[in-house]
Phi, psi and omega in degrees: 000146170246155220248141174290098194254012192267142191268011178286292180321283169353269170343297202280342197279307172325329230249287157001287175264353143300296184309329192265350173282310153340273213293337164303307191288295236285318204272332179268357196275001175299313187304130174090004196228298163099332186083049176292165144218138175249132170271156179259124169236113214282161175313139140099354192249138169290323187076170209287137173034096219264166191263324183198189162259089182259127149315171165044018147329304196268189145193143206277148189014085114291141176287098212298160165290147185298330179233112217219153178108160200105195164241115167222139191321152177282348202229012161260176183314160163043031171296290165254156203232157165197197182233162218269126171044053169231141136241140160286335194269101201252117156281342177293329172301305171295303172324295217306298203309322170300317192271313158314318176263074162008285171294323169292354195242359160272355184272331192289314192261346133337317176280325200278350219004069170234170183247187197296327197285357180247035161316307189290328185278320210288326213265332195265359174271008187273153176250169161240147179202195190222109092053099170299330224210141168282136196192125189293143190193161185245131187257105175246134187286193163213131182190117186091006177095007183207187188236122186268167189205151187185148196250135174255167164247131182249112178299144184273140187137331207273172173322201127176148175235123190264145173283190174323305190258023167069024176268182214231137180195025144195135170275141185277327185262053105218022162120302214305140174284164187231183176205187172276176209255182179302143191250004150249010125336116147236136192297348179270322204283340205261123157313151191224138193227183182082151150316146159279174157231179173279138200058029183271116167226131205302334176251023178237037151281143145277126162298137137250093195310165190251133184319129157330119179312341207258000164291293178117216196263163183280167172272313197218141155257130188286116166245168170235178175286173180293330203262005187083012208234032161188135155280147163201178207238158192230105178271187198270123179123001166251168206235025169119357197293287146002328193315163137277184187314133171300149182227179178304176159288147159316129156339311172328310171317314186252333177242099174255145172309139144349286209294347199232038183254154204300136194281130150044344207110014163029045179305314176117356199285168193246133202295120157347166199020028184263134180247160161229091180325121165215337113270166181226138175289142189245142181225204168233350203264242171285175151232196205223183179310196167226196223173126163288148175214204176270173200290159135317102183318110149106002206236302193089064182208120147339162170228112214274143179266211172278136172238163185308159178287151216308209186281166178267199186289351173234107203282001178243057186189158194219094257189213168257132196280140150266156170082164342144121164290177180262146187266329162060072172251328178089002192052023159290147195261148197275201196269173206297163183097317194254145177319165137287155202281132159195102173226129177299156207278164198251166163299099223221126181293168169300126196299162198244140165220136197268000000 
């Protein structure tokens, strides 16, 4: 090898290798912030580029979770909120709208990964609930014949329909499927565009990770109301027919568990051993558990698929689904010319633990 005996050379080489040290830290201290920018979407705004336009979705002063910010579970109490035997969100509404527009419902079923003809069962497996918490989502749009993706905060109050595992995978007042967001987003480190609202702070944004696969999908979502003065339990695949009885507030309300305080410097990393259900295979045949699978290419978010059929007869547990899904249709009828919707529930392999 040969030795630098010039004290100029000696310099330039130093000079070198400060720069190539620069340029290191710079690149690590960058890991996990990417220079995001999230738009902010306030109660009641469809936000850029809508599949379609619904009303009355949303609602206005809702009573926030008392603690927010973080990664929190899809299956805990008081996550979400709704109102005790209302839903805002028809889902029978959404089919219908999807089986009329063709091209929007292969980009729709694209984001969702399924495939189109099994939109109406993936969508009648949906809970509809209401956003607790400013929550964080990769929002994907339609524009141009083709589906834009962007990462968003969904002001808490607005609409949303959660799968099986308690994700969050359509905004109601206009359609769009949603998905999680990249976990190198960090929500303090990230520009921020859109109105605000009163009380919006970067570290009261949320995750929501999806219930450990190896639970299998919930039976019931714990909800409380928009004023906070009550729980009641929803099971999942019903649109409010179905609730139960008013009950206490959630622990959550007044204490929050260890398990459930805002993660670190909101990195996006996921607590060890948490598994995340991410695509499901939709089949015809009985049906079985449902099963994490992969990520969205190019996105870093699982993408939740057709999932097993709804809750059994008994709503007050919370467990591996049993039983006949709910049908969540909302008594709408569908558009003229077309069947009512009846389909069998799908085949979904065994969840995997890694």
């Amino acid at each position: 090898m040969l030795e630098i005996h010039s004290p100029i050379a000696r310099n330039r080489a130093a000079a070198g290798a400060v720069a190539v040290l620069a340029l290191t830290a710079g690149a690590l201290a960058g890991c996990g912030d990417a220079g995001a920018t999230i738009t902010r979407l306030t109660v009641g705004s469809p936000g850029p580029d809508p599949y379609t336009l619904v009303a009355g979705t949303d609602k206005m002063d809702v009573k926030e979770r008392p603690r927010a910010g973080g990664t929190k579970d899809g299956d805990s109490p008081g996550l979400y909120g709704g109102t005790r035997r209302a839903s805002t969100c028809d889902q029978q509404k959404l089919i219908a709208f999807l089986q009329a527009n063709p091209a929007k419902a292969r980009a729709w079923a694209a984001v969702q990964g399924i495939p189109v003809s099994d939109v109406p069962r993936y969508v009648s497996r949906l809970t509809p609930v209401l956003l607790r918490t400013d929550t964080l989502v990769t929002n994907h749009g339609y524009h141009d014949g083709r589906a834009t993706s962007a990462p968003a905060v969904l002001q808490a109050g607005m609409g949303v329909l959660v799968n099986g595992y308690g994700v969050p995978v359509v905004k109601c007042n206009c359609g769009n499927p949603l998905t999680r967001p990249e976990k190198k987003i960090s929500t303090g480190n990230a520009t921020y565009t859109g109105r605000s609202w009163p009380g919006f702070e970067k570290r009261n944004v949320t995750r929501i990770r999806p219930r450990d696969s190896r639970k299998g999908t919930i039976v019931t979502f714990v909800l409380v109301d928009p004023g906070a003065t009550m729980g009641f339990e929803r099971p999942r695949a019903t649109e409010g027919e179905s609730d139960g009885p008013p009950t206490a507030l959630p622990p959550t309300e007044t204490e929050v568990p260890t398990s459930d305080s805002p993660a670190p410097s909101d990195s996006g990393l996921e607590s060890p051993g948490t598994e995340s259900p991410g695509l499901e295979s939709p089949g015809t045949g009985s049906p079985g558990p449902e099963s994490p699978g992969p990520e969205v290419p190019g996105t870093g978010q699982g993408s939740p698929g057709a999932e097993s059929p709804g809750p059994g007869t008994s709503p007050g547990s919370s467990g591996v689904t049993t039983g006949d899904p709910g049908t969540g249709t909302g008594g709408m009828e569908p558009p003229e010319g077309q069947s009512p919707v009846s389909l069998p529930p799908s085949e979904d392999p065994a969840p995997q633990v890694s």
